[in-house]
Structure formats: C-alpha cells, structure tokens
C-alpha positions as CSV (number, residue, x, y, z in Angstrom):
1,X,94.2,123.3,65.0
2,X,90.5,124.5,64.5
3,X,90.0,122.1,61.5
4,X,88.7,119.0,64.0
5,X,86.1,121.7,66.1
6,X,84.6,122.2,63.0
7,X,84.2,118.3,62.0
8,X,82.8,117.9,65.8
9,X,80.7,120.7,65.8
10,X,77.8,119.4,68.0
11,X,80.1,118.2,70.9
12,X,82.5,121.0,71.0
13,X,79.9,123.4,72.9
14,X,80.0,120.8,75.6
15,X,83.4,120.0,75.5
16,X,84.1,123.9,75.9
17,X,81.3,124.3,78.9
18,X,83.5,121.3,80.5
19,X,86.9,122.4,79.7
20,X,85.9,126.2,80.8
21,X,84.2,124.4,84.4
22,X,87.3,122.7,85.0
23,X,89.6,125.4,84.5
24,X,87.2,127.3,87.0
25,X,87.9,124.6,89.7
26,X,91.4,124.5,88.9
27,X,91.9,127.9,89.5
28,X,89.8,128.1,92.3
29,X,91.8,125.7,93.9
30,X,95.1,126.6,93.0
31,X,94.3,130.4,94.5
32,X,92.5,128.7,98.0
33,X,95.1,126.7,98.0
34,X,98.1,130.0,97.6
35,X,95.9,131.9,99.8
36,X,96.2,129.6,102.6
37,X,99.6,128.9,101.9
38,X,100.2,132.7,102.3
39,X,98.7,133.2,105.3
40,X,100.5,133.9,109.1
41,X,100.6,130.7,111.4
C-alpha cells in the first residue's frame, strides 16, 4: 500500500495536506452537527 506514495512522491504532500483539510471539515461538521442534535429544544 505504500509502494505508489513512493512512485508519486511530489504530489503525495499535497494529496496529504488535502486529505488531512477534509478530514478536518468532516469532523468539524459531523461534531456541530452531534452537538446540535444533542442539545434541549
């Protein structure tokens, strides 16, 4: 599985920054979204 970052070596930094940003707004809005749902009408 870490055989094709090597062979793309100069896009995989970007690929990571994206993937990591994603996961970031993924997260962020899974929890708002949880939090919200959680709260008291």
């Amino acid at each position: 599985m870490g055989h094709w970052i090597q062979a793309r070596r100069g896009i995989s930094v970007v690929q990571l920054q994206i993937a990591l940003l994603i996961l970031a707004v993924v997260v962020a809005g899974a929890s708002l979204s949880y939090y919200y749902a959680s709260l008291p009408r």
